[in-house]
N, CA, C and O of each residue as an XYZ file, in Angstrom:
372
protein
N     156.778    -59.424    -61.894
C     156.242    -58.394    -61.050
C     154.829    -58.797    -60.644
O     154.046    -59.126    -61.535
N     154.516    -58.797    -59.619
C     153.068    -59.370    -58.884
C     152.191    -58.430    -59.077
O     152.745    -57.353    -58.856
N     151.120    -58.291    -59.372
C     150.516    -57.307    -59.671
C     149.901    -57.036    -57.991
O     150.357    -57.872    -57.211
N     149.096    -56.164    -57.443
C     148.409    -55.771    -56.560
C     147.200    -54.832    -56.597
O     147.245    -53.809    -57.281
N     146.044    -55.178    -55.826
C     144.899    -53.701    -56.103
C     144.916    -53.050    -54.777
O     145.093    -53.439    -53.623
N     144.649    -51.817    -55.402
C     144.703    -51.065    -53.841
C     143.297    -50.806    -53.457
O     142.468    -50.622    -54.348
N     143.017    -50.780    -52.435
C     142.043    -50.939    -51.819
C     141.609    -48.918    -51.507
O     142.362    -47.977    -51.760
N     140.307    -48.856    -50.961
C     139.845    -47.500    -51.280
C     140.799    -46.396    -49.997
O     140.753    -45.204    -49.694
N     141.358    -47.228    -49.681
C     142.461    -46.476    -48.295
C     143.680    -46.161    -49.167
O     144.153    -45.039    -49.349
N     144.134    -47.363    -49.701
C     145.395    -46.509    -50.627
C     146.302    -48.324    -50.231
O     147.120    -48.743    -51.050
N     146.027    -49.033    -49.138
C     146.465    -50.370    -48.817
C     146.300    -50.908    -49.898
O     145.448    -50.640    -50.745
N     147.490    -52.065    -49.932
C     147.484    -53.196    -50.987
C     147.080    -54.379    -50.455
O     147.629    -54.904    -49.486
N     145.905    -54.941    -51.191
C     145.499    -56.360    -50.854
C     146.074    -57.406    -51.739
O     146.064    -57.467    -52.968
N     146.634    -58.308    -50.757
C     147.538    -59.569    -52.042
C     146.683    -60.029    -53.201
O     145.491    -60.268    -53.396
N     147.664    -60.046    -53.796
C     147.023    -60.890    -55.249
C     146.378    -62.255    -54.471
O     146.233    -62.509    -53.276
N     146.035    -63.069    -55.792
C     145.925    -64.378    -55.866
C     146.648    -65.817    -55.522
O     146.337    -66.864    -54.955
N     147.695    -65.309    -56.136
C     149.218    -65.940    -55.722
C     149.473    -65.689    -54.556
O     149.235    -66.663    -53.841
N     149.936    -64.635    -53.900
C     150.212    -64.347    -52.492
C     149.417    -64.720    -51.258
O     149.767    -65.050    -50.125
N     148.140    -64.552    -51.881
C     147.251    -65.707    -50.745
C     147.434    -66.682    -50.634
O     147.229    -67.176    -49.525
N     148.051    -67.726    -52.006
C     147.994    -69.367    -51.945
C     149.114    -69.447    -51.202
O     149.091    -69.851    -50.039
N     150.366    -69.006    -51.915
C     151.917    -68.851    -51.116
C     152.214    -68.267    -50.241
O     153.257    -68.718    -49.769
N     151.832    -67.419    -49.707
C     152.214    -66.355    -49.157
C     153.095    -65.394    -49.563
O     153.233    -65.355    -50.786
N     153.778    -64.554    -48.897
C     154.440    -63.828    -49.008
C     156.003    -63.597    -48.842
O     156.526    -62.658    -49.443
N     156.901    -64.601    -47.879
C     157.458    -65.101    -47.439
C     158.397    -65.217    -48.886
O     157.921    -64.954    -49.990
N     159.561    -65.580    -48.706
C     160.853    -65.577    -49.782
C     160.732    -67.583    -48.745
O     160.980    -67.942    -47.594
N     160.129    -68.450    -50.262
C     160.345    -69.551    -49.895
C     160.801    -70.736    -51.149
O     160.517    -70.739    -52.347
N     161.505    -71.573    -50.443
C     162.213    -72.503    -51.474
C     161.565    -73.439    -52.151
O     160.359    -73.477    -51.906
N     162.068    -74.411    -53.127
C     161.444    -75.142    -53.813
C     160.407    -76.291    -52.827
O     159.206    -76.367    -53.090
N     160.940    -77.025    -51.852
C     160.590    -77.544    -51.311
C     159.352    -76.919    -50.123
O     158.856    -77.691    -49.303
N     159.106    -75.986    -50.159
C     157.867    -75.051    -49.416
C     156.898    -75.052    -50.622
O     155.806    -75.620    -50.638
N     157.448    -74.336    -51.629
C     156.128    -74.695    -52.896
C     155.704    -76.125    -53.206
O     154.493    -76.307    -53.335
N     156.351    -76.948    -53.316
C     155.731    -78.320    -53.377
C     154.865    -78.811    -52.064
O     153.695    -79.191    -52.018
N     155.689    -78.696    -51.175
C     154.529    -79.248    -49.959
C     153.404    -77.665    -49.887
O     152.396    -77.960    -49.244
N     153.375    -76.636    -50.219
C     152.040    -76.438    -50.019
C     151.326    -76.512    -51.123
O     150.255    -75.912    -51.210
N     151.852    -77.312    -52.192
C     151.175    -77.272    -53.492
C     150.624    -78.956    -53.052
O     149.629    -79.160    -53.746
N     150.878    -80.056    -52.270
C     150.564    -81.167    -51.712
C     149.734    -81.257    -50.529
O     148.980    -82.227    -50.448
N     149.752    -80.430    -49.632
C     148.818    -79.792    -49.178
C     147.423    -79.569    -49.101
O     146.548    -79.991    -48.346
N     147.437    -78.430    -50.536
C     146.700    -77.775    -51.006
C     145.744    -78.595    -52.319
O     144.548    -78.572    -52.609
N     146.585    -79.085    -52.725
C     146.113    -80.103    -54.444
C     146.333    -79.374    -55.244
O     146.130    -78.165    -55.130
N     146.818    -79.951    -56.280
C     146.516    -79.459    -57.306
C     145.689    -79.976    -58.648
O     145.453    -81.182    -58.584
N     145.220    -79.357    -59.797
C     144.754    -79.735    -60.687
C     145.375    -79.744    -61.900
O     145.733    -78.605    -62.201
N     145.802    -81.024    -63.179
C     146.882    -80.358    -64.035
C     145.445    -81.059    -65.220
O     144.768    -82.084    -65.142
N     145.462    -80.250    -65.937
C     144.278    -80.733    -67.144
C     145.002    -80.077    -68.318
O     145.661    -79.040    -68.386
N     144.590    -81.246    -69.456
C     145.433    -80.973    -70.665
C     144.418    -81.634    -71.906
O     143.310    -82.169    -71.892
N     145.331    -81.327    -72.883
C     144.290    -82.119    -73.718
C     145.153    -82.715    -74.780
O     146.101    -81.943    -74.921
N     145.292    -83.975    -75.787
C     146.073    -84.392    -76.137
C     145.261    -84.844    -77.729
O     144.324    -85.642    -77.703
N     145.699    -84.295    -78.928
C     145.138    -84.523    -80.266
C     146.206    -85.467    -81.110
O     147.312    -84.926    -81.116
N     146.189    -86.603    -81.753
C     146.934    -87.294    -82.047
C     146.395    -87.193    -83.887
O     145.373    -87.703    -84.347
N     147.203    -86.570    -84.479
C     146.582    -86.098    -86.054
C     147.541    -86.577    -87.481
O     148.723    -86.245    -87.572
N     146.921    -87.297    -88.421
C     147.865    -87.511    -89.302
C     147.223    -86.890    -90.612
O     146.074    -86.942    -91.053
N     148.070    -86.447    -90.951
C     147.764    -85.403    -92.717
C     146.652    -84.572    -92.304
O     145.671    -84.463    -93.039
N     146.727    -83.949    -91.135
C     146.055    -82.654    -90.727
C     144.215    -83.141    -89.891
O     143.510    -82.344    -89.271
N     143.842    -84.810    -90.199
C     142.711    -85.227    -90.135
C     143.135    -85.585    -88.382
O     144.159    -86.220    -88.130
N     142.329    -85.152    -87.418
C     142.580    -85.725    -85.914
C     141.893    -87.367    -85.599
O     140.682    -87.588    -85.621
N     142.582    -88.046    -85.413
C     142.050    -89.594    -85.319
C     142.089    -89.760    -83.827
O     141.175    -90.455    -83.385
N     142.879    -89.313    -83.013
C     142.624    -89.433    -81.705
C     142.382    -88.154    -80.726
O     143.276    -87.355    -81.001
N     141.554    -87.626    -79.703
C     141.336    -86.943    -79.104
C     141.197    -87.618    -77.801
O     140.464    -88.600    -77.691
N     141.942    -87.083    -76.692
C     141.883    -87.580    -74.844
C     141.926    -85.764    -73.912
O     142.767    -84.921    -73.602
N     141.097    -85.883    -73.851
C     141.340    -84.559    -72.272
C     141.821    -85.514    -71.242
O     141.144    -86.419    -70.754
N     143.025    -85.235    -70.964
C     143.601    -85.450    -69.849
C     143.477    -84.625    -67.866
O     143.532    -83.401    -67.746
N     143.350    -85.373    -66.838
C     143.188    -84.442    -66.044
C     144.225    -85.142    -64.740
O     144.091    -86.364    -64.676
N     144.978    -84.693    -63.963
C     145.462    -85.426    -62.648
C     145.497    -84.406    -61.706
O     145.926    -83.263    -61.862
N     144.886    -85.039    -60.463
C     144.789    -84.355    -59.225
C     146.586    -84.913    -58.572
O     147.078    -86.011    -58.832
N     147.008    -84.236    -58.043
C     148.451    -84.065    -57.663
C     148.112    -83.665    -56.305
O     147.907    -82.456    -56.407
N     147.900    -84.078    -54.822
C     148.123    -83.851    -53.658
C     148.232    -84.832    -52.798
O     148.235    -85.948    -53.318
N     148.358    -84.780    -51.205
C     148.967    -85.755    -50.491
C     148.103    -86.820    -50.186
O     147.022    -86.411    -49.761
N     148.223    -88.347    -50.269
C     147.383    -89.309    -50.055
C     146.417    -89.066    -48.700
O     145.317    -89.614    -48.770
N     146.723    -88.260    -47.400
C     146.223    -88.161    -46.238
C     144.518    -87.091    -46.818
O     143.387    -87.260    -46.364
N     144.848    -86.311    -47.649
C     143.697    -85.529    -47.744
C     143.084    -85.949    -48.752
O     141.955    -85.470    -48.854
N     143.486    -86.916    -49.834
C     142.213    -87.699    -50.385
C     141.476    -88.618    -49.820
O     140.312    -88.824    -50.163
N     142.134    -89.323    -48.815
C     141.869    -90.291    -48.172
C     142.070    -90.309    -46.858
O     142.514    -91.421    -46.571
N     141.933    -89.431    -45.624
C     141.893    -89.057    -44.417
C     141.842    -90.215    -43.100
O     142.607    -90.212    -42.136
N     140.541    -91.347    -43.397
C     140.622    -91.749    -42.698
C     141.426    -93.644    -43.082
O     141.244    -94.789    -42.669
N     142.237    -93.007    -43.996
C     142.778    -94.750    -44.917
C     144.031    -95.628    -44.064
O     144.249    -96.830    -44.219
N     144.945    -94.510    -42.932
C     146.291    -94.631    -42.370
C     145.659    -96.102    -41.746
O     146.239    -97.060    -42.256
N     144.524    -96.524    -40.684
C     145.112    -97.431    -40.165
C     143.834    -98.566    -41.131
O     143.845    -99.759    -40.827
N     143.077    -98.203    -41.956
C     142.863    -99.802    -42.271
C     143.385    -99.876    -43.717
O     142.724   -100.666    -44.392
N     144.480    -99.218    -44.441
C     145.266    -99.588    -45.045
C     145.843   -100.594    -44.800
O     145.872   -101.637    -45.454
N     146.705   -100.144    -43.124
C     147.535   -101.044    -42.713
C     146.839   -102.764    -42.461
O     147.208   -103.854    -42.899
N     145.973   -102.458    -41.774
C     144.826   -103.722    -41.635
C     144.626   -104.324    -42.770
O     144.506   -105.545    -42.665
N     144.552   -103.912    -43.770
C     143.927   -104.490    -45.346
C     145.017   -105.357    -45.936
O     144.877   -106.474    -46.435
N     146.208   -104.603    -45.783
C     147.860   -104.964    -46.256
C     148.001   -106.251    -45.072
O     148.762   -107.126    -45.486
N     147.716   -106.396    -44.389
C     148.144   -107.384    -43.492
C     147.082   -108.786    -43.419
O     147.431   -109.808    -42.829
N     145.765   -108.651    -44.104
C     145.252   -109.702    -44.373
C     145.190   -109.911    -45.783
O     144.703   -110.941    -46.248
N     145.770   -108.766    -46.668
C     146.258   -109.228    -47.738
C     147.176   -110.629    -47.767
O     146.784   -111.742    -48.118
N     148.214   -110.336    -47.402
C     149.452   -110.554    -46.893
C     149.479   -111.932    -46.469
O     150.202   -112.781    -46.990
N     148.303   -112.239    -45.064
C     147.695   -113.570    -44.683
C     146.999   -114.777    -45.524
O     146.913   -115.991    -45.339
N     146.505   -113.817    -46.610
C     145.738   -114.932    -47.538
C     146.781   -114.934    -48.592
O     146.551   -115.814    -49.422
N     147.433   -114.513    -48.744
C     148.686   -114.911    -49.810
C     149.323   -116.178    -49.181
O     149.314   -117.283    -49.724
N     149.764   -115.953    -48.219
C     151.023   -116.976    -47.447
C     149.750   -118.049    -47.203
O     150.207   -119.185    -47.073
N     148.564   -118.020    -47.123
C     147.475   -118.711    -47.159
C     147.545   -119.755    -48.426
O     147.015   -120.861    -48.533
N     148.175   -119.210    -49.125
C     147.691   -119.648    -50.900
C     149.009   -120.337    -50.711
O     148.980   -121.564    -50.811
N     149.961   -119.862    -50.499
C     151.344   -120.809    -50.795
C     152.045   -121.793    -50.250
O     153.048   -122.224    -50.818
């Protein structure tokens, strides 16, 4: 159940959720691309412990969204980079 606050009229303003998603009845593949989109953040933390003493500790973190919005202007000298990659290889052999 989504929660909602009502506003001093008696109107409901969307949650949190309903702003990111909208409102819309949408499928798996709509939540992933606007979750790619949008980015996401997944942070964790990982304790590796023997006889109760912790010997390893890692905070883990991964950004999860589409290569175009980390990297906006990368489409054409990717391609450029890959192709004199490419030249100095066949260069070498």
């Amino acid at each position: 159940m989504a929660r909602t606050r009502r506003g001093s009229r008696g109107s409901k303003s969307p949650t949190v959720a309903e702003q990111v998603l909208g409102t819309d009845d949408a499928s798996l593949l709509d939540v992933v691309d606007n979750a790619l989109n949008k980015g996401v953040v997944l942070s964790g933390d990982l304790t590796l412990a023997l006889a109760q003493v912790d010997l390893v500790y890692a905070r883990l973190s991964v950004l999860l969204c589409a290569a175009d919005r980390v990297l906006p202007n990368e489409d054409a000298d990717f391609i450029e980079r890959h192709r004199t990659r490419r030249a100095r290889r066949a260069r070498r052999a």
